[in-house]
N, C-alpha and C positions, 0 to 999 in steps of 0.2 A: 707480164700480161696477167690479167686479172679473168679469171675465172668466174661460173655459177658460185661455185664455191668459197670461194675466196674473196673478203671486203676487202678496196683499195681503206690506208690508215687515211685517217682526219690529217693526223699528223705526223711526221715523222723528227725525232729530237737527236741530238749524239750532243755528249757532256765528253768534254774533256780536258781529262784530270791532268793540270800541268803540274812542271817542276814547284812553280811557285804561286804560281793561281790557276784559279779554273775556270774555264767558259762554257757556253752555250750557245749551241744554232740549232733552228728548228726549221720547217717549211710544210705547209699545209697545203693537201692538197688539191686546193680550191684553186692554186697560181703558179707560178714561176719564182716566187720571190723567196729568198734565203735570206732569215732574220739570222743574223750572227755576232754574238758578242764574245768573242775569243779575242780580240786585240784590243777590244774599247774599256780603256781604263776604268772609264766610270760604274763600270758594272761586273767587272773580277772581283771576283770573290779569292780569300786567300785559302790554299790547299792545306787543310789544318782540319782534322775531326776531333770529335771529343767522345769519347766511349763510355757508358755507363760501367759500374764494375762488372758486371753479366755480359760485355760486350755488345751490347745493342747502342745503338746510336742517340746519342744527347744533343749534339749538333753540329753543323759543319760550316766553316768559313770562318766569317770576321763572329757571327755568336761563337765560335767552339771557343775561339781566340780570347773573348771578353770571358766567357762565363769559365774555364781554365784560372784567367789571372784571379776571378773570385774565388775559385777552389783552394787553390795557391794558399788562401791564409785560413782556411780553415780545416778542420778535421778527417773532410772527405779526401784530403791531398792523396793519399798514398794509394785508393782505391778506385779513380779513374783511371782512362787511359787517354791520354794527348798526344797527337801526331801530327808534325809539320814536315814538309818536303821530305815527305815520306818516300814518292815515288821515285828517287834514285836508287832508292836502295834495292827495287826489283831487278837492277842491274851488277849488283856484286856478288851474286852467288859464282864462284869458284868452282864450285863440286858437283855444277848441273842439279842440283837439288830442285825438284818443283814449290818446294815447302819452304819458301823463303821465310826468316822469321823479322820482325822488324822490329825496332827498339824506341817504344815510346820518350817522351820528355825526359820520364822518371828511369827509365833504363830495363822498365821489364820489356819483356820479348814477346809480339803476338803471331801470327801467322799472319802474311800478308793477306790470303783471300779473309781473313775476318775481318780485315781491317775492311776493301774493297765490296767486301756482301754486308757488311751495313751500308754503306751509302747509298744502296740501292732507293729508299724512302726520299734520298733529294729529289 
């Protein structure tokens, strides 16, 4: 219920980050109607980020995926960070550790929420 206080949102979104792509549904509320692209092929995006060396976000999906294979051959290789089907791995921790660490392309280890608190900008 919406209060004096309280504005109903324009819109309401949830992004969700699959094993191997990602989707989107939104719904506005002006309607009834739920846009959702979580099964339509045409418009998954692949779950892949690309991290600056500071950890802030360079890009995410099919860019992270192109602009990676161009790092690939040059000098910056060593100083990004590249992550694909990342999010299994929030499910092997063993030790109940909250601090899962995750292991980019190249093999260093980030904490999973930095990985997840960049994408907030998609």
């Amino acid at each position: 219920m919406v209060d004096k206080y309280t504005k109903e949102p324009y819109v309401i979104a949830a992004i969700n980050f699959g094993t191997t792509f990602t989707g989107y549904a939104f719904k506005c509320s002006s309607n009834d109607t739920i846009y959702c692209a979580v099964n339509k092929t045409e418009v998954r995006v692949p779950t892949c980020v690309l991290l600056n060396p500071n950890k802030t976000l360079r890009a995410f999906g099919k860019d992270a995926f192109e602009k990676y294979e161009a790092i690939m051959s040059s000098k910056e290789q060593t100083s990004h960070f590249y992550f694909r089907n990342f999010k299994m791995s929030l499910y092997k921790p063993e030790s109940g550790d909250v601090k899962v660490k995750i292991p980019d392309e190249g093999g260093k280890d980030t904490d999973a929420i930095e990985i997840f608190k960049s994408c907030w900008f998609i």
